[in-house]
C-alpha positions, 0 to 999 in steps of 0.5 A, a space after each residue: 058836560 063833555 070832557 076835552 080828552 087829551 090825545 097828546 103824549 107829550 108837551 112842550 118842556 118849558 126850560 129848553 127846547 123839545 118835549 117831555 112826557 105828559 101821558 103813561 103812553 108817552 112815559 112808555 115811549 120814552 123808557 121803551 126806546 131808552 131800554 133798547 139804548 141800553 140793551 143794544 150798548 150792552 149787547 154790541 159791548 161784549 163782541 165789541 174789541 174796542 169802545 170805538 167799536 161800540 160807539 159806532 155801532 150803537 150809534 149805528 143800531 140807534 139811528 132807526 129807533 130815534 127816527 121813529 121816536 121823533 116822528 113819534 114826537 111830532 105826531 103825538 105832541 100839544 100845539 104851539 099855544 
């Protein structure tokens, strides 16, 4: 008998609205994107003259890479049941 592979990254989180991890490539995803968060505030933080400074331009550096993690999101995710 034939198994149903599961080709979705993510699945509906019960609690709140959004997705959660559900495969190691969706896991990758997530802590991939989480590291450049981290390593652009780091990065932007030892040039940067004020947290003002850092704020925007973290967030400016985030805008392109949570776009691709949403249209990721949608891509990868499970059906509505």
């Amino acid at each position: 008998m034939l198994r149903k592979i599961n080709h979705y990254w993510f699945k509906r989180a019960r609690n709140f609205l959004g997705w959660k991890p559900a495969t190691w490539q969706g896991w990758l995803t997530v802590g991939l994107y989480l590291g450049y968060l981290v390593k652009s505030f780091l990065d932007i933080n030892e040039g940067s003259h004020s947290i003002i400074d850092t704020l925007i331009s973290t967030l400016q550096s985030a805008t392109i890479p949570t776009i691709v993690l949403i249209i990721i999101f949608f891509w990868k995710k499970s059906p509505k049941k």
